[in-house]
NUDOLO-187667 format. One record per atom (N, C-alpha, C): residue in one letter; chain; x, y, z. Coordinates in steps of 0.05 Angstrom, whole numbers, plus 32768, in hexadecimal, padded with zeros to 4 digits. Example, Ala and Ser with C-alpha at 12.3 -4.5 7.8 and 13.67 -1.06 7.14 Angstrom:
REM NUDOLO-187667
@aa->A	ch->A	X->8108	Y->7F8E	Z->809C
@aa->A	ch->A	X->80F6	Y->7FA6	Z->809C
@aa->A	ch->A	X->8108	Y->7FBE	Z->809C
@aa->S	ch->A	X->8101	Y->7FD3	Z->808E
@aa->S	ch->A	X->8111	Y->7FEB	Z->808F
@aa->S	ch->A	X->8102	Y->8001	Z->809D
REM end
This chain:
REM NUDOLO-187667
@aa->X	ch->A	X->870B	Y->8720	Z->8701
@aa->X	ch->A	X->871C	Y->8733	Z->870E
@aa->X	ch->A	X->8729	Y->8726	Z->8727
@aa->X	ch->A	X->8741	Y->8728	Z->8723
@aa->X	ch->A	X->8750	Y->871E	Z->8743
@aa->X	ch->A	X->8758	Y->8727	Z->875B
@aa->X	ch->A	X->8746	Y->8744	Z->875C
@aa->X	ch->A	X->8743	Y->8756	Z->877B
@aa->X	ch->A	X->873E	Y->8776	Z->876F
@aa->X	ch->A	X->8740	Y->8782	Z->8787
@aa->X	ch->A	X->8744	Y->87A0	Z->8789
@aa->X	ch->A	X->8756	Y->87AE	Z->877D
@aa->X	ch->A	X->875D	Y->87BF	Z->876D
@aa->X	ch->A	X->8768	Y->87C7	Z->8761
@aa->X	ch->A	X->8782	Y->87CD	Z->876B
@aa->X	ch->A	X->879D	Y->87CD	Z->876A
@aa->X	ch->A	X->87B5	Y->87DB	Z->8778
@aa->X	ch->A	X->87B3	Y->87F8	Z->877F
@aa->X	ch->A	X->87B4	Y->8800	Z->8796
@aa->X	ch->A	X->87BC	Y->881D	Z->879D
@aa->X	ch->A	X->87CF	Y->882B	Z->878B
@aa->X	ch->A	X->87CF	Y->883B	Z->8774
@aa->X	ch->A	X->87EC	Y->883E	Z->8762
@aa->X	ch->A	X->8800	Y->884D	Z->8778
@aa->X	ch->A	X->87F1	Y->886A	Z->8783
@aa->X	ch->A	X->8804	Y->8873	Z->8799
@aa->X	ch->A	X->8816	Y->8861	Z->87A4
@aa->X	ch->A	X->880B	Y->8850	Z->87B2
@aa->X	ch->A	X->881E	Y->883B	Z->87CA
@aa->X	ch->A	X->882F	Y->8821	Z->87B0
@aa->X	ch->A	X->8823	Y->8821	Z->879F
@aa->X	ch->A	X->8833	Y->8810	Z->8787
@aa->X	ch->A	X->884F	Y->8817	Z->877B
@aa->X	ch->A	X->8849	Y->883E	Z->877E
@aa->X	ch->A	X->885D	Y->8849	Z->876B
@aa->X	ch->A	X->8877	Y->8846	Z->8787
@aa->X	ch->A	X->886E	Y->8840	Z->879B
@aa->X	ch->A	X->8880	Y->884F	Z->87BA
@aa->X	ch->A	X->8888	Y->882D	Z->87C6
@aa->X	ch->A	X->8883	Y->881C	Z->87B4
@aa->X	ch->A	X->888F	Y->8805	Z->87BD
@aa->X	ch->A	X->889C	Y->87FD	Z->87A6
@aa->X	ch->A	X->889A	Y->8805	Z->8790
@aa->X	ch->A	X->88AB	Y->8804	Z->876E
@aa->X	ch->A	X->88C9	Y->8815	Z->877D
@aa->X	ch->A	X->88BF	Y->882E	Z->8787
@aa->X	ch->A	X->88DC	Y->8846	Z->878D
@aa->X	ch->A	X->88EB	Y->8838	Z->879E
@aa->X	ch->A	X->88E2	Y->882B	Z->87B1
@aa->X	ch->A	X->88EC	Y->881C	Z->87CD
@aa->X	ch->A	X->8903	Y->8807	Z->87BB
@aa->X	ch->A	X->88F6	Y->87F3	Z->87A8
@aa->X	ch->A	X->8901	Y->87E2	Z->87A1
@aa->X	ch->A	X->8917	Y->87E5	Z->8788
@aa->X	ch->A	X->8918	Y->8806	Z->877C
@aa->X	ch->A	X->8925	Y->880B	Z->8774
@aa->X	ch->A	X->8946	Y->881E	Z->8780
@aa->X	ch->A	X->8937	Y->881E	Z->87A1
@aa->X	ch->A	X->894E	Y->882C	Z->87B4
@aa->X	ch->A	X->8960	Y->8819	Z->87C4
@aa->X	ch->A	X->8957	Y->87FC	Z->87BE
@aa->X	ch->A	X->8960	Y->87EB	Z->87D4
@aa->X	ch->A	X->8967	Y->87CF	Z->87B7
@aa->X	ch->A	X->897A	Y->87CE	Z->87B0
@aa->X	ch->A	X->8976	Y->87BA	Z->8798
@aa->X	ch->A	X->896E	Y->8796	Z->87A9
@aa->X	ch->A	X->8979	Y->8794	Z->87BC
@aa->X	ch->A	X->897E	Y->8784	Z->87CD
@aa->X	ch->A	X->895B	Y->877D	Z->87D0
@aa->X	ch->A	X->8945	Y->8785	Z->87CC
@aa->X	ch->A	X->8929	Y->8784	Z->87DC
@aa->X	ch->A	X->8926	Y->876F	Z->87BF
@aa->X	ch->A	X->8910	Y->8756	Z->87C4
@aa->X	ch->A	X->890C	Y->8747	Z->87B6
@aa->X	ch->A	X->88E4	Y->8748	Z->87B1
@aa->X	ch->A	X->88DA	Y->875D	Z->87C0
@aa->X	ch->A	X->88C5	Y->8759	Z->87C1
@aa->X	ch->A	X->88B8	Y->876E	Z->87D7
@aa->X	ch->A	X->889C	Y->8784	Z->87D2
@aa->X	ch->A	X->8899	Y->8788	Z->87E1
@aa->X	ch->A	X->8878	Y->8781	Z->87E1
@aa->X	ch->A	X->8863	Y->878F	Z->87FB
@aa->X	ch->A	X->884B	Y->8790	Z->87FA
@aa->X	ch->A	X->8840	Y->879C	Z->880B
@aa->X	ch->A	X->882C	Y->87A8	Z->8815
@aa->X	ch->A	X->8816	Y->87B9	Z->881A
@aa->X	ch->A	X->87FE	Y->87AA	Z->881F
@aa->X	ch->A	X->87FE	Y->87A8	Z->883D
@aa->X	ch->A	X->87DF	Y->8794	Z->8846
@aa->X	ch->A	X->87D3	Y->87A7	Z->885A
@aa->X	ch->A	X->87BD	Y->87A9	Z->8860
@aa->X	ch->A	X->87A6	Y->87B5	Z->886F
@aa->X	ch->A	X->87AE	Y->8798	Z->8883
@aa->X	ch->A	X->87AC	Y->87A2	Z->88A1
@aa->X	ch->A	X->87B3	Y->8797	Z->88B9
@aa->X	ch->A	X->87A0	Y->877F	Z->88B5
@aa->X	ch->A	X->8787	Y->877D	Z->88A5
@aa->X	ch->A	X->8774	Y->8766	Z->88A9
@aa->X	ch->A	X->877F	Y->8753	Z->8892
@aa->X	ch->A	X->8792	Y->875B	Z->888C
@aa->X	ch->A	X->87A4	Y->8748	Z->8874
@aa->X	ch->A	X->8791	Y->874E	Z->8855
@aa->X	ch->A	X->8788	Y->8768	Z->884B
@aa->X	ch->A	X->8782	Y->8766	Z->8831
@aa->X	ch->A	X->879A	Y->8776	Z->881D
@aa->X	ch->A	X->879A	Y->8768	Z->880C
@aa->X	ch->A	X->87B0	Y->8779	Z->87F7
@aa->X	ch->A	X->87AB	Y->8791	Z->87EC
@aa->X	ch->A	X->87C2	Y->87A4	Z->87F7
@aa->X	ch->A	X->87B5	Y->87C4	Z->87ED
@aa->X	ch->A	X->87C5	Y->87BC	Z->87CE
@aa->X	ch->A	X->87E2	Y->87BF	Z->87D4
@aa->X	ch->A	X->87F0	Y->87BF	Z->87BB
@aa->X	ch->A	X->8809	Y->87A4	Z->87BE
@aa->X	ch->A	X->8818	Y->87A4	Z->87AE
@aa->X	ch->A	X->882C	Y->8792	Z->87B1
@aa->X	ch->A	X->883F	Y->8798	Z->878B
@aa->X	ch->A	X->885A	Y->878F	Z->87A1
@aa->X	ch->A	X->8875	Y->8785	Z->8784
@aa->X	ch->A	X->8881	Y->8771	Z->878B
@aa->X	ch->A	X->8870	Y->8755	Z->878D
@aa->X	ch->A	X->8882	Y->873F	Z->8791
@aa->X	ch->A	X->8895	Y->8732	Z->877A
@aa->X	ch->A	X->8899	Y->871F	Z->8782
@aa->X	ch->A	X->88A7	Y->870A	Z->876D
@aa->X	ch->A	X->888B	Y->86F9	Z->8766
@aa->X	ch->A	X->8893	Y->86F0	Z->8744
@aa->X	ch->A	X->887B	Y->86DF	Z->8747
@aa->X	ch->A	X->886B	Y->86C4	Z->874E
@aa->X	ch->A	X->8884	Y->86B9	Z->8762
@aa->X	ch->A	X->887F	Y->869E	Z->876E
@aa->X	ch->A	X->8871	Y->86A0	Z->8790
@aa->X	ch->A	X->886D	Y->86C0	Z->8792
@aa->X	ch->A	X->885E	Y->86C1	Z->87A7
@aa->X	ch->A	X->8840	Y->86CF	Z->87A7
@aa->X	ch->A	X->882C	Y->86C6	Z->87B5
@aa->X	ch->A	X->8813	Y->86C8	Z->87AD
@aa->X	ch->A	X->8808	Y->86E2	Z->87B6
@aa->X	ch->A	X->8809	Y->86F6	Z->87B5
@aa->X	ch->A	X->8803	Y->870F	Z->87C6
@aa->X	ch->A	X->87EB	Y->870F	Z->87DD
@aa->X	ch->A	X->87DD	Y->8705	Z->87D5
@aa->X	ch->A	X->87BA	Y->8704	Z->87E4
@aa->X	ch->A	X->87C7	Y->86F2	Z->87FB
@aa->X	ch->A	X->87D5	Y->86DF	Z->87F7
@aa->X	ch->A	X->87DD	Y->86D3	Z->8816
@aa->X	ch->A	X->87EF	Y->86D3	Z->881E
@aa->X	ch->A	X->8803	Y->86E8	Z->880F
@aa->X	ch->A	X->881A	Y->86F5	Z->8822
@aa->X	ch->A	X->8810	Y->8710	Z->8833
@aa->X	ch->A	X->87F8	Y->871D	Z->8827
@aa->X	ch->A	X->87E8	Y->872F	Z->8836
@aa->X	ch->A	X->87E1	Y->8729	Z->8852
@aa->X	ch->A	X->87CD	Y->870D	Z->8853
@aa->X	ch->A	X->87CE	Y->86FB	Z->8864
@aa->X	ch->A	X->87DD	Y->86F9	Z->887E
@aa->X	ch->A	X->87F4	Y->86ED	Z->8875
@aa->X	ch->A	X->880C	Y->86E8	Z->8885
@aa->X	ch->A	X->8815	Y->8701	Z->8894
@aa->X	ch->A	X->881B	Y->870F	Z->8880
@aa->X	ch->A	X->8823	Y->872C	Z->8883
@aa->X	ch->A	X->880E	Y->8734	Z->889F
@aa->X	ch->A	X->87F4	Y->8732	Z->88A2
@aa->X	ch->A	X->87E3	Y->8744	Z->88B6
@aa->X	ch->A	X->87DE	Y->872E	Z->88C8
@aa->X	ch->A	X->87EB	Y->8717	Z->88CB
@aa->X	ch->A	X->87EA	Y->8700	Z->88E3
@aa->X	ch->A	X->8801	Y->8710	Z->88F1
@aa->X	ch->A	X->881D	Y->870E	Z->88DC
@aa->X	ch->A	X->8837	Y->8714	Z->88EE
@aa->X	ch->A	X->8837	Y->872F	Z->88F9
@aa->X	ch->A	X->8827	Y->8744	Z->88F3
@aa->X	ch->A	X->8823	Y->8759	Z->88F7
@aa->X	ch->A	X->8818	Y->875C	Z->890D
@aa->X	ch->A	X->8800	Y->874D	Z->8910
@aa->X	ch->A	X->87F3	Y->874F	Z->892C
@aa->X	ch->A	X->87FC	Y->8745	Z->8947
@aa->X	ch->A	X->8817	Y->8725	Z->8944
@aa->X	ch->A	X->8821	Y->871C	Z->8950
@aa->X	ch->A	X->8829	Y->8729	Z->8961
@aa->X	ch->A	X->883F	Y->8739	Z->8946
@aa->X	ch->A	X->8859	Y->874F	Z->8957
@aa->X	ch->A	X->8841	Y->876C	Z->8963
@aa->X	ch->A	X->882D	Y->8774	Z->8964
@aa->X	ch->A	X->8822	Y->878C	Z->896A
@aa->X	ch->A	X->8818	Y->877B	Z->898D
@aa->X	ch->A	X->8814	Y->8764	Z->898D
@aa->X	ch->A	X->8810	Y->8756	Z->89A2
@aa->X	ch->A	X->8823	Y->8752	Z->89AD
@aa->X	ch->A	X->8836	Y->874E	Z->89A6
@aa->X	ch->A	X->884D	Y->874B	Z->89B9
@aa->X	ch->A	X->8854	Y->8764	Z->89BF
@aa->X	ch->A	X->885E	Y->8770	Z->89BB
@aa->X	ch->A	X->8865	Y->8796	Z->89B4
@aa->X	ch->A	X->8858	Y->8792	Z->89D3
@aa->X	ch->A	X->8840	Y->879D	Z->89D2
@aa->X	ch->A	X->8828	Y->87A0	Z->89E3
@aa->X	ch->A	X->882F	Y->8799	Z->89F9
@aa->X	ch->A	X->882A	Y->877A	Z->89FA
@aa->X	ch->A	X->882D	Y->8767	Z->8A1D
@aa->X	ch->A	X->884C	Y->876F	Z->8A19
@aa->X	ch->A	X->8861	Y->8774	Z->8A17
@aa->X	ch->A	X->8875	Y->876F	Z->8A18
@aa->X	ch->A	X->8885	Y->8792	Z->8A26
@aa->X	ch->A	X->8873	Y->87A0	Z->8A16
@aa->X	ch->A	X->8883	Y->87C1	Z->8A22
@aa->X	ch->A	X->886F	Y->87D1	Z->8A2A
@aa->X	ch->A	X->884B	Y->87CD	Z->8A1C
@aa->X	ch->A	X->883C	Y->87DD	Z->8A1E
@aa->X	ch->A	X->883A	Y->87E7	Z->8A0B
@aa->X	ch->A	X->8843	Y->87EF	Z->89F0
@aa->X	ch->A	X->8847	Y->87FE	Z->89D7
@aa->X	ch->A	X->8844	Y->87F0	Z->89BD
@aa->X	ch->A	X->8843	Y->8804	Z->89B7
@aa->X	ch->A	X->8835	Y->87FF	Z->898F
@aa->X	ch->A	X->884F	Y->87ED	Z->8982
@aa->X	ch->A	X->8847	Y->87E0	Z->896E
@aa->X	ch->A	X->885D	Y->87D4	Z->8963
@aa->X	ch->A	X->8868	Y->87E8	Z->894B
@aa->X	ch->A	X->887E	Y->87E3	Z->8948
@aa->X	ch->A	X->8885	Y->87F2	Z->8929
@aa->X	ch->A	X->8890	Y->87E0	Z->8914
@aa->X	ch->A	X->889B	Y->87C8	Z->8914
@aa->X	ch->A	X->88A4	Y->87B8	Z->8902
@aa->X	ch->A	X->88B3	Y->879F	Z->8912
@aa->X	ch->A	X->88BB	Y->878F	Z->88FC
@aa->X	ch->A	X->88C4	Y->8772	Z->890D
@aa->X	ch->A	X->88D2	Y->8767	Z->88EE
@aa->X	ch->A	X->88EA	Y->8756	Z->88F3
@aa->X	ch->A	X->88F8	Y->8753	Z->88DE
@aa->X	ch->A	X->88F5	Y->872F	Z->88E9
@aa->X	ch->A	X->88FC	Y->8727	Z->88CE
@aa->X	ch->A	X->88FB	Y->8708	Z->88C9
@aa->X	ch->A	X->890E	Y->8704	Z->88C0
@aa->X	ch->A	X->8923	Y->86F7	Z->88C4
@aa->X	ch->A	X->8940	Y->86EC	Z->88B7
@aa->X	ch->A	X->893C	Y->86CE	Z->88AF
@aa->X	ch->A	X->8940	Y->86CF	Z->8897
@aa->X	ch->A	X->8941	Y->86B1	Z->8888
@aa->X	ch->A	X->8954	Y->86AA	Z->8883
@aa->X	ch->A	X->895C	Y->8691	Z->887A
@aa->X	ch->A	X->8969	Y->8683	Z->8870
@aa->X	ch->A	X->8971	Y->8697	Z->884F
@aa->X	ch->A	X->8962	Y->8698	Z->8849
@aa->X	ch->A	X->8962	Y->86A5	Z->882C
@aa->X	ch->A	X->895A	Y->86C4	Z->8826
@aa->X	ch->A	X->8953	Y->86C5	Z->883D
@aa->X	ch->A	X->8951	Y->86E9	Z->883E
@aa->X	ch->A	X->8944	Y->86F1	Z->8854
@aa->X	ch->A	X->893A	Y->8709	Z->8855
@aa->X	ch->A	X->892E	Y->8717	Z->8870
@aa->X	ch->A	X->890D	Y->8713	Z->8863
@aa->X	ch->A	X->88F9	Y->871F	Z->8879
@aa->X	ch->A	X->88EB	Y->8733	Z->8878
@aa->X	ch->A	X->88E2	Y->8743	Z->888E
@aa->X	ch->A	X->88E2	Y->875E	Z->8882
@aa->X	ch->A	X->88DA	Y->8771	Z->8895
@aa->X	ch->A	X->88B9	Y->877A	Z->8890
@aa->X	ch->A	X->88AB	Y->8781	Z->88A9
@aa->X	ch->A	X->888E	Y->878B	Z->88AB
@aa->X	ch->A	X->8898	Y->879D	Z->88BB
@aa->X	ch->A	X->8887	Y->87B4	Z->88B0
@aa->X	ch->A	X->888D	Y->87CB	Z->88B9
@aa->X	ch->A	X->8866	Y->87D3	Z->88BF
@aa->X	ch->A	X->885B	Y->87E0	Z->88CF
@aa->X	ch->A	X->8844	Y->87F1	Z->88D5
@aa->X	ch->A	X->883E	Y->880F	Z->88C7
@aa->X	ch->A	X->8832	Y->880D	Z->88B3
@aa->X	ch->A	X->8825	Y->881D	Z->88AA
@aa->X	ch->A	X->8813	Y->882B	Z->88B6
@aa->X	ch->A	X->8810	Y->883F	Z->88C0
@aa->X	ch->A	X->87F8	Y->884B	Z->88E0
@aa->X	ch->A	X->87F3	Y->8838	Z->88DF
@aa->X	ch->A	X->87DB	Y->8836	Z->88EA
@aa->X	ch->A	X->87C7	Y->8820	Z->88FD
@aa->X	ch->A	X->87BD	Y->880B	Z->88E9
@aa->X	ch->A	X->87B9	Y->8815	Z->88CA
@aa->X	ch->A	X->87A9	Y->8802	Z->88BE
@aa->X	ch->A	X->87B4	Y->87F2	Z->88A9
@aa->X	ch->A	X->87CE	Y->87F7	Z->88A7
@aa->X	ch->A	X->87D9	Y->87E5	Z->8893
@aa->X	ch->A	X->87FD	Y->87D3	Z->888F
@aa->X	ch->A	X->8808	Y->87CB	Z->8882
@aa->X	ch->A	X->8821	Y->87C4	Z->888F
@aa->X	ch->A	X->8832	Y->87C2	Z->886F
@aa->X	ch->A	X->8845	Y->87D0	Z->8870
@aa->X	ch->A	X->8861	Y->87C8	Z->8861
@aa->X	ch->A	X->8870	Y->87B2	Z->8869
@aa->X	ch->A	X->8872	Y->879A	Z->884C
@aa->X	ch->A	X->8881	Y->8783	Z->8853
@aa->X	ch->A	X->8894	Y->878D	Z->8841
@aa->X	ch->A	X->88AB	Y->8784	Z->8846
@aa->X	ch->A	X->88C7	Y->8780	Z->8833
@aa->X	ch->A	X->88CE	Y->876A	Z->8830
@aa->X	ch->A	X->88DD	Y->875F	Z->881B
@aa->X	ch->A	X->88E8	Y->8745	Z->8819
@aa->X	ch->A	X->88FC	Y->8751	Z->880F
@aa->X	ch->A	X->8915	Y->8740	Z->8820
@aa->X	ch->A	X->892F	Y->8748	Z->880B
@aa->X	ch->A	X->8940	Y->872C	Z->8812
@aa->X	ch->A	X->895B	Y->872E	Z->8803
@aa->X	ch->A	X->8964	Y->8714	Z->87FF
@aa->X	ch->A	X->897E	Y->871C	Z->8814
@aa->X	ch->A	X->898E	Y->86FD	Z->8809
@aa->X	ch->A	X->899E	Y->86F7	Z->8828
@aa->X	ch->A	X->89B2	Y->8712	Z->8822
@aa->X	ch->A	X->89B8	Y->8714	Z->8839
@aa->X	ch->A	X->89CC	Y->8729	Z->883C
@aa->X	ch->A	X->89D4	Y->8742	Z->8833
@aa->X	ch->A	X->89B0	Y->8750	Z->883C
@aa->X	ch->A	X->89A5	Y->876B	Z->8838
@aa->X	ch->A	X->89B1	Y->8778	Z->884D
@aa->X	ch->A	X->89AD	Y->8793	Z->8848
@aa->X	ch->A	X->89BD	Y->879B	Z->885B
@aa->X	ch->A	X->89A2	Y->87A6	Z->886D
@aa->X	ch->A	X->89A0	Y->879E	Z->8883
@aa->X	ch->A	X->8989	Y->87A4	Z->888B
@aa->X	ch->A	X->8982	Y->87C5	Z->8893
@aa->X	ch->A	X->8995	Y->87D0	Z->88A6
@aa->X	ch->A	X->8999	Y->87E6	Z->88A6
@aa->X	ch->A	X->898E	Y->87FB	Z->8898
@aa->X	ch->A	X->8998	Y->87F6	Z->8879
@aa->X	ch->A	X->8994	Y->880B	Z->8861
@aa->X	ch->A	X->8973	Y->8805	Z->885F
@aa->X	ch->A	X->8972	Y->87E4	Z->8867
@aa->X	ch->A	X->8957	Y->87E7	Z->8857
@aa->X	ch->A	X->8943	Y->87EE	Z->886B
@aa->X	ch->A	X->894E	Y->87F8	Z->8886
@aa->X	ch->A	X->8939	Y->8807	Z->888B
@aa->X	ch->A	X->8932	Y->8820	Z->8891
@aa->X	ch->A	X->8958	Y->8822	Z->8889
@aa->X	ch->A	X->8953	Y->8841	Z->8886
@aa->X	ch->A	X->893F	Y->884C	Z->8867
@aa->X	ch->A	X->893F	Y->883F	Z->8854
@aa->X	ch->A	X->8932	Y->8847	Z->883F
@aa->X	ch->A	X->890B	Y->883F	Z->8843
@aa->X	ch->A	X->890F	Y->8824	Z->884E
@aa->X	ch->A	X->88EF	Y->881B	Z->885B
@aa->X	ch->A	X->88DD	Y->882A	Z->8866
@aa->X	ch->A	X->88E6	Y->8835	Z->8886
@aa->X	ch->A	X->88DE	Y->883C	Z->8894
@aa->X	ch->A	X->88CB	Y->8863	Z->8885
@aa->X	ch->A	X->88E0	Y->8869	Z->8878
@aa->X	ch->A	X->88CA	Y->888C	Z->886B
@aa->X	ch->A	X->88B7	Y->8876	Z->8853
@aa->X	ch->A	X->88B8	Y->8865	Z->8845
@aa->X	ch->A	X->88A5	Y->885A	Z->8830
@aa->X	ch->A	X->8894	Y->8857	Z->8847
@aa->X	ch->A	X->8895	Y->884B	Z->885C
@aa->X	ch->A	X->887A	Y->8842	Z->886E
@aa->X	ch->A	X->886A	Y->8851	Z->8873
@aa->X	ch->A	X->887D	Y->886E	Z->887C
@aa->X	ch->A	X->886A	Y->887F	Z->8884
@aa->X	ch->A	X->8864	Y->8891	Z->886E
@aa->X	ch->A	X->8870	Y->8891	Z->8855
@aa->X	ch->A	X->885E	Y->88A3	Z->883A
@aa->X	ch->A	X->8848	Y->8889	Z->883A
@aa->X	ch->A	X->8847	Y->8872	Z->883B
@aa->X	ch->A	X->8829	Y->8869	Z->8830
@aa->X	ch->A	X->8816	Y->886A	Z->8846
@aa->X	ch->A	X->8826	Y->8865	Z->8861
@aa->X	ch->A	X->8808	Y->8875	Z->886F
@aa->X	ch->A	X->87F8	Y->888A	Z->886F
@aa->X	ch->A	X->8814	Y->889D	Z->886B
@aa->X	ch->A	X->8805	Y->88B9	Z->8863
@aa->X	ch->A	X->87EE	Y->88B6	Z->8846
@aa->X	ch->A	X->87F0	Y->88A6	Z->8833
@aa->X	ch->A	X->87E3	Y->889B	Z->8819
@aa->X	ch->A	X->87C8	Y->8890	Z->881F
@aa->X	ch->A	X->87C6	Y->8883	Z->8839
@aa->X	ch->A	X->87B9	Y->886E	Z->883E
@aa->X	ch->A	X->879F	Y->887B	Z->884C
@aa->X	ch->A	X->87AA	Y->8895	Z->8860
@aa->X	ch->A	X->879D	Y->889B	Z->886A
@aa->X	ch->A	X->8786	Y->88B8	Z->8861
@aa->X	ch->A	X->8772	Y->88B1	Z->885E
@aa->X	ch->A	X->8753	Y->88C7	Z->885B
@aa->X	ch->A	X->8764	Y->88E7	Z->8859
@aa->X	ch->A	X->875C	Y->88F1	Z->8849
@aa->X	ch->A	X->8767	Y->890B	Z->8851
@aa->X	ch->A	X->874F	Y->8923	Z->8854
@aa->X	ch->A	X->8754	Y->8931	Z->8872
@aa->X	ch->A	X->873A	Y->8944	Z->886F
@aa->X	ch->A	X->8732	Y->8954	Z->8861
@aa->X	ch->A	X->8745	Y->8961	Z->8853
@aa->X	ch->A	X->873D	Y->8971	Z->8839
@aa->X	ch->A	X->872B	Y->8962	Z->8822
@aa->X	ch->A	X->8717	Y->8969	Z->881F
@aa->X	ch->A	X->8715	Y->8956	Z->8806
@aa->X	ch->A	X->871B	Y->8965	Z->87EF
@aa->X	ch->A	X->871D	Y->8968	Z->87DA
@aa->X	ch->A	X->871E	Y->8982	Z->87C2
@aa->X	ch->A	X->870C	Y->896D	Z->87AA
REM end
């Protein structure tokens, strides 16, 4: 077996994402300590250590955020050569990465990003009811 099962909830809400933004080349879903909840990459990228990466760069920018204004981070964009990526904060315990290619429109994609982030937190997080 090669890990934890995919979250389907947060699977089906990064499939919708990538079907609202044609431009996104890849998305994923890491718990801040870098483990893989879910992911839709391409398959030349390894998910378990883009999780990784994903909860280094995450912590960076929540550190800088911090010393820098006093405040929580909410996301941080990466411009490549060959495309972007955006991390976005999932509450406290997890992080939306996006990959998209060159000359996304960034804007759109976060206008469409930014409510997936917060439906999978809401996903992510315990709910008091139990039924």
């Amino acid at each position: 077996m090669s890990g934890p099962e995919p979250n389907t909830q947060v699977l089906m809400e990064l499939k919708a994402l990538r079907d609202r933004v044609p431009q996104l080349t890849g998305t994923l879903v890491a718990s801040t300590d870098g483990l893989l909840i879910a992911h839709d990459l391409p398959a030349h990228i390894e998910p378990a250590g883009m999780a990784a990466l994903t909860a280094a760069q995450l912590s960076l920018s929540h550190r800088l955020a911090v010393t820098a204004h006093g405040g929580g981070f909410h996301e941080v964009v990466v411009h490549g050569e060959s495309g972007d990526v955006v991390i976005y904060a999932v509450g406290w315990t997890a992080s939306l990465t996006v990959l998209a290619g060159p000359g996304a429109n960034i804007g759109r994609l976060h206008l469409e990003s930014r409510p997936t982030a917060r439906a999978i937190a809401e996903q992510l997080t315990p709910s008091d009811n139990p039924d």
